[in-house]
C-alpha positions as CSV (number, residue, x, y, z in Angstrom):
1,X,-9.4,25.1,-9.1
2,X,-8.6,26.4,-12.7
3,X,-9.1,22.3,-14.3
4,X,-10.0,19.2,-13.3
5,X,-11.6,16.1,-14.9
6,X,-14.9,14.8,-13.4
7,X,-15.0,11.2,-11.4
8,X,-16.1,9.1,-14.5
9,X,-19.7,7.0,-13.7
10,X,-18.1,4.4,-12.2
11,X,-19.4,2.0,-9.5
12,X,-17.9,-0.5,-7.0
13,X,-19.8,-3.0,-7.8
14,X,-19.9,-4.7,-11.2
15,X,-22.8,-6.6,-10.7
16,X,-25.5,-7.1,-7.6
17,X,-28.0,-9.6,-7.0
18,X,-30.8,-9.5,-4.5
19,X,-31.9,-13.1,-3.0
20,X,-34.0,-13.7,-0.3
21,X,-33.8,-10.4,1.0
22,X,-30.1,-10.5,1.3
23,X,-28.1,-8.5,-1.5
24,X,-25.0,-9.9,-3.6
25,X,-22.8,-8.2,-4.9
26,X,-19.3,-8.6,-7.3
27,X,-17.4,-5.5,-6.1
28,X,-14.3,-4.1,-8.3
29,X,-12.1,-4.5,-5.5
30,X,-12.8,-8.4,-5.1
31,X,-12.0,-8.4,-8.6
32,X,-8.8,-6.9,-8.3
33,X,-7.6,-9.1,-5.9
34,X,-8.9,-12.5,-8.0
35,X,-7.5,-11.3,-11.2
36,X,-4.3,-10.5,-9.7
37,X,-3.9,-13.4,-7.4
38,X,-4.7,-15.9,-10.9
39,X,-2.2,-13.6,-13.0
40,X,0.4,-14.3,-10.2
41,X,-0.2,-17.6,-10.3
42,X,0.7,-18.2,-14.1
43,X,3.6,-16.0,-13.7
44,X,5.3,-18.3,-11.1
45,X,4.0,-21.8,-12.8
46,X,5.5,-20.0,-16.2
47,X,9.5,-19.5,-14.4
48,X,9.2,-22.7,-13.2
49,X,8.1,-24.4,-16.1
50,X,11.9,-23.1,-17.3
51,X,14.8,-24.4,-15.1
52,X,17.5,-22.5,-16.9
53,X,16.0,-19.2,-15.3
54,X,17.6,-20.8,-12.0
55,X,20.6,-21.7,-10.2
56,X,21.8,-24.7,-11.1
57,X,19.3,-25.0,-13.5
58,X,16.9,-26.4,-10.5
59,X,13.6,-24.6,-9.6
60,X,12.6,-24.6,-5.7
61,X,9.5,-26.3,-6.3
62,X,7.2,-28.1,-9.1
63,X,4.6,-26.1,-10.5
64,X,1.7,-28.4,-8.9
65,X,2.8,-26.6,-5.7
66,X,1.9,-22.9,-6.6
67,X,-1.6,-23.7,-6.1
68,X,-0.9,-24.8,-2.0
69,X,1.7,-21.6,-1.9
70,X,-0.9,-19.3,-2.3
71,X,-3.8,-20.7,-0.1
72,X,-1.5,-19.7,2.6
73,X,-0.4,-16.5,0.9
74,X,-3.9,-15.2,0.6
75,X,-4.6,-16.1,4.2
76,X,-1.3,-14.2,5.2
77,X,-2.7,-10.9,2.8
78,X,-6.4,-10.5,4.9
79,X,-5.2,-11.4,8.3
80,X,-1.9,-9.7,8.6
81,X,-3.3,-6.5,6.3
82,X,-6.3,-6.2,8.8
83,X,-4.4,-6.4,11.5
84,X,-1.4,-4.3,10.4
85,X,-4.2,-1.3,9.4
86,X,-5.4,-1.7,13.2
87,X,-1.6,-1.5,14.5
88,X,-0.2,0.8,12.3
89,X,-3.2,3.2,11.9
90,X,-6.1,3.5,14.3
91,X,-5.0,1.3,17.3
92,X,-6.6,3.1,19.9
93,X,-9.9,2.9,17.7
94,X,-9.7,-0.7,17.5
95,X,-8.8,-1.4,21.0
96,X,-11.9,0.6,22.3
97,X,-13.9,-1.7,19.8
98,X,-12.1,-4.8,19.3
99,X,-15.2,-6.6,17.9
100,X,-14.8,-4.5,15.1
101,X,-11.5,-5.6,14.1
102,X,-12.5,-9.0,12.0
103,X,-15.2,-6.7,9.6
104,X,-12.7,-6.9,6.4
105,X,-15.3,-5.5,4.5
106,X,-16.2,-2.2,6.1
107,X,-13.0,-1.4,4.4
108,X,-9.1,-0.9,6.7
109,X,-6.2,-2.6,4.6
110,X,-2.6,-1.9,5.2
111,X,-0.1,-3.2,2.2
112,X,2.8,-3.4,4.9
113,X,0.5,-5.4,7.1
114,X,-0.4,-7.8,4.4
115,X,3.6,-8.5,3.2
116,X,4.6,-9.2,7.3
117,X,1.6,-11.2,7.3
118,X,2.7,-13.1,3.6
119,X,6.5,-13.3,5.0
120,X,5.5,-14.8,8.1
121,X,3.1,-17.4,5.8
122,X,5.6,-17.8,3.7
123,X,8.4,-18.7,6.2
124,X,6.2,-21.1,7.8
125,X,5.1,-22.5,4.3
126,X,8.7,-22.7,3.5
127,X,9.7,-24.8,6.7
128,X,6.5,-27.6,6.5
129,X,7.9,-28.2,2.8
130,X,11.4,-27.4,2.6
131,X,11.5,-25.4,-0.3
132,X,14.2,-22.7,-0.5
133,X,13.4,-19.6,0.8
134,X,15.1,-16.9,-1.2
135,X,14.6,-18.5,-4.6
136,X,10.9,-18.8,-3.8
137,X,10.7,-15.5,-2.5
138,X,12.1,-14.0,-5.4
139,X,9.1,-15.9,-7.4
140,X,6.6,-14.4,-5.2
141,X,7.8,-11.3,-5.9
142,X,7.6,-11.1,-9.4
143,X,4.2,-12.5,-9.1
144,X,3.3,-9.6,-6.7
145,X,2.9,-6.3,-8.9
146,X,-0.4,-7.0,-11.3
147,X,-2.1,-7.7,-7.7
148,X,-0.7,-4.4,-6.7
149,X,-1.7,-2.5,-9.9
150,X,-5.3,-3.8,-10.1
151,X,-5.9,-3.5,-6.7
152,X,-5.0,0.7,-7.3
153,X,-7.2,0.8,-9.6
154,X,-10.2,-0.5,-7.8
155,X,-9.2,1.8,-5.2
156,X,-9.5,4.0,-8.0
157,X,-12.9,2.8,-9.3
158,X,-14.2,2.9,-5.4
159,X,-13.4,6.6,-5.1
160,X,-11.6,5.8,-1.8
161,X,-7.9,6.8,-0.8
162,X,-7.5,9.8,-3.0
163,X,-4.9,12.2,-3.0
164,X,-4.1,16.1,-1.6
165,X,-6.3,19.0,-3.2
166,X,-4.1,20.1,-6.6
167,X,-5.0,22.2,-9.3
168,X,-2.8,19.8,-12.0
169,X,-4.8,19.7,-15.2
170,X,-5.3,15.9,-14.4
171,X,-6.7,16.8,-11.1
172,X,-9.6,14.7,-10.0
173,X,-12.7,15.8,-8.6
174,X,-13.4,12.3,-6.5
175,X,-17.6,12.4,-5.8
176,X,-18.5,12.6,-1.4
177,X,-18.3,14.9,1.5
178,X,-15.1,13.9,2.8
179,X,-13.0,14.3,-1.3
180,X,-15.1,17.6,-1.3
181,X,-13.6,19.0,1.6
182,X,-10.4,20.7,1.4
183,X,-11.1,24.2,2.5
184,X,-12.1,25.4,-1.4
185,X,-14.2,28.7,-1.1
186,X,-17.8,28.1,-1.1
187,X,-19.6,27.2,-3.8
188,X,-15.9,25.8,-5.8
189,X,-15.2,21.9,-6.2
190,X,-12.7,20.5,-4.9
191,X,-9.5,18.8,-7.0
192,X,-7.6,16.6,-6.0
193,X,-4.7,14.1,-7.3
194,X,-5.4,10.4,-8.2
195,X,-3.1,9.4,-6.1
196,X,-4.5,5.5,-6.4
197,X,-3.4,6.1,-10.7
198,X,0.6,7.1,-9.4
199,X,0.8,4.2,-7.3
200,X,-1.0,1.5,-10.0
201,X,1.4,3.0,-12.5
202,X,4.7,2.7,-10.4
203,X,4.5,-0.1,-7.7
204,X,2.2,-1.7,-10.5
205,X,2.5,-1.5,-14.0
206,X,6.7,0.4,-13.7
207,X,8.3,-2.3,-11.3
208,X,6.3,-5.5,-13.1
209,X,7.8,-4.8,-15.9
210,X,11.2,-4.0,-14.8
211,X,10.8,-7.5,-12.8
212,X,10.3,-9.1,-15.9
213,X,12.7,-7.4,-17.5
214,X,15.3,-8.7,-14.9
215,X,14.1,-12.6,-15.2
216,X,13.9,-12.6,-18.8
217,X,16.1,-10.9,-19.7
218,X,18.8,-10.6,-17.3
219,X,18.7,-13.9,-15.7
220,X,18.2,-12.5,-12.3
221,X,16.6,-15.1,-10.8
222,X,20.0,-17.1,-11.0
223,X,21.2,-14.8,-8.2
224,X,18.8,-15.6,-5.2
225,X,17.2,-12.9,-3.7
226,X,18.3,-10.3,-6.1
227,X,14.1,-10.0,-7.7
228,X,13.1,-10.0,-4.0
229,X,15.4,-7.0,-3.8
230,X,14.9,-5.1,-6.4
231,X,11.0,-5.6,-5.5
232,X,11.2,-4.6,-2.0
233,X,13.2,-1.3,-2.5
234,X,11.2,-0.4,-5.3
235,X,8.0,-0.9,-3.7
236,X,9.6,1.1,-0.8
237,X,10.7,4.1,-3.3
238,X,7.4,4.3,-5.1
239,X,5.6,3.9,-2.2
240,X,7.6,7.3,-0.2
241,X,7.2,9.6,-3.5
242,X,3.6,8.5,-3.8
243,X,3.3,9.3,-0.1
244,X,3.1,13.5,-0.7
245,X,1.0,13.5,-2.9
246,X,-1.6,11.1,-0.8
247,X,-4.6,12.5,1.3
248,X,-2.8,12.5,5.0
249,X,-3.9,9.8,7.5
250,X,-7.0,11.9,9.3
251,X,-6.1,9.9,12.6
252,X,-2.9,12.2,12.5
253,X,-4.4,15.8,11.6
254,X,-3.8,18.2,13.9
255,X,-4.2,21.8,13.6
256,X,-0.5,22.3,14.3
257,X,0.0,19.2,11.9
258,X,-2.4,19.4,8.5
259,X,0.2,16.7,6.5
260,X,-0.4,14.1,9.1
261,X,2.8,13.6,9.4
262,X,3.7,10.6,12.2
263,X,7.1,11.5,12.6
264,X,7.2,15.5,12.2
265,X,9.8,18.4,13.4
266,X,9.0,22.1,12.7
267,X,6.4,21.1,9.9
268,X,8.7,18.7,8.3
269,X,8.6,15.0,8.7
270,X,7.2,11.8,7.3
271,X,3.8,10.0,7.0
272,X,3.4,6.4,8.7
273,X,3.6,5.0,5.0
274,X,6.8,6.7,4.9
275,X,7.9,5.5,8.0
276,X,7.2,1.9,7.0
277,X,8.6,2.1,3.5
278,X,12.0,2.8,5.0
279,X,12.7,-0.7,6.3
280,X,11.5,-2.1,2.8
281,X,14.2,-0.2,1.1
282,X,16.9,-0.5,3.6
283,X,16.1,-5.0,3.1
284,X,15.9,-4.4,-0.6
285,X,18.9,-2.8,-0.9
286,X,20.7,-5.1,1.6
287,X,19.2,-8.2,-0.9
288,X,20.3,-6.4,-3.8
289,X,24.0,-6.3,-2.5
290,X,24.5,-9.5,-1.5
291,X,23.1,-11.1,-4.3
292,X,25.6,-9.3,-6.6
293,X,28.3,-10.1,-4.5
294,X,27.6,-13.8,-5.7
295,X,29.0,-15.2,-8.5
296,X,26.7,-14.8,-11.8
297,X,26.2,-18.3,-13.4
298,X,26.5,-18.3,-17.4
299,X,23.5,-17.9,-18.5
300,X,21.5,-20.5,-21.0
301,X,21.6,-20.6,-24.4
């Protein structure tokens, strides 16, 4: 390590309260998901509070319903990203203590998890009120990246999911036993990238804005399914590059496999994120195609 920066003072709480012998606290990460489920919110009530962003000039729904949409998308984010971080990560873990699997807040999260678990929400939303699915999917999606970017940075703030040891002059050196051991020679501190920083500026802060560019400015949303798209293959792309820079998944470490690689060949390969970004790109891309393929209505004066 030549330069890093030190882990600024930062805790995961922003405020704790003891009552009754029973401490509460307002963690960073709670935050994250408040703010960006309330910012959400007034970007889909804003798009459809203008129905020449739409086809036909007609949005799927009226703004009063946003608020019922997302009771059933936040149940869809905790129970399908609990249970997609037990499928996808540490099943065997999990099914030798299955008790374990409802404690959300020992920490275990998986983004892909959480967007089958909003789909399958959102399909069944979608059929019990008949509102159109691609048009309202491609609101959900450009309501999607602020919860993605805030929720990076918390990661951020809580010091968890850092990145591989680096000796980048950004290089971070993330506070604990397990971001302090990379193999360093004794004595040396260990750098690593701030991984949870690439992915809040690309998934996050990049692809919101290019969402926004796309309904504001290029009257995307009158093609149904094209945000979606766009959204889902970005997501997929950022997520992939992001991937090798990422601290490997520990549950597959080997000795003959120090990337944790899921899918590896000869010491090449791809992580489980990887894995299940591929799938996202390959839908977004599809979405993306046949959307163009449809007829662009003139767009509003």
């Amino acid at each position: 390590m030549t330069a890093a920066i030190p882990f600024p003072p930062l805790s995961p709480e922003l405020v704790s309260i003891t009552i009754g012998g029973f401490e509460l606290a307002l963690r960073w990460y709670a935050l994250a998901y408040i703010a960006g489920i309330l910012i959400g919110w007034w970007l889909a009530v804003r798009v459809l509070k203008r129905p020449g962003l739409w086809p036909n000039d007609t949005p799927p729904m009226a703004p009063g319903r946003v608020e019922d949409l997302m009771t059933w998308v936040v149940i869809g984010v905790i129970v399908g990203g609990r249970l997609g971080f037990v499928l996808f990560y540490q099943p065997g873990y999990y099914l030798a203590n299955p008790w374990q699997i409802p404690m959300i807040w020992t920490g275990g999260m998986s983004f892909h998890g959480g967007l089958i678990g909003v789909t399958l929400a959102f399909l069944l939303w979608g059929r019990r009120t008949g509102a159109p699915y691609l048009p309202t999917a491609d609101m959900m999606a450009l309501a999607t990246p602020p919860g993605l970017m805030l929720g990076r940075i918390a990661n951020f703030i809580n010091a968890e999911l850092w990145g591989r040891a680096t000796d980048v002059p950004w290089a971070v050196i993330f506070p604990g036993a397990a971001a302090q051991d990379c193999g360093q020679p004794a004595g040396e501190l260990c750098a690593r990238h701030p991984s949870q920083l690439y992915e809040a500026g690309l998934e996050g802060l990049l692809l919101g804005l290019v969402l926004i560019w796309l309904v504001f400015a290029r009257n995307a949303l009158k093609r149904p399914g094209l945000v979606t798209g766009v959204f889902a293959a970005g997501y997929g792309i950022a997520r992939f590059i992001v991937e090798f820079f990422r601290q490997p998944d520990m549950q597959f470490q080997s000795p003959g496999n120090p990337l944790g690689l899921a899918l590896h060949l000869g010491g090449w390969g791809l992580t489980m994120g990887q894995i299940l970004c591929l799938p996202m790109i390959a839908l977004g891309a599809a979405l993306i195609v046949r959307a163009r393929r449809r007829r662009a209505e003139p767009r509003p004066a």
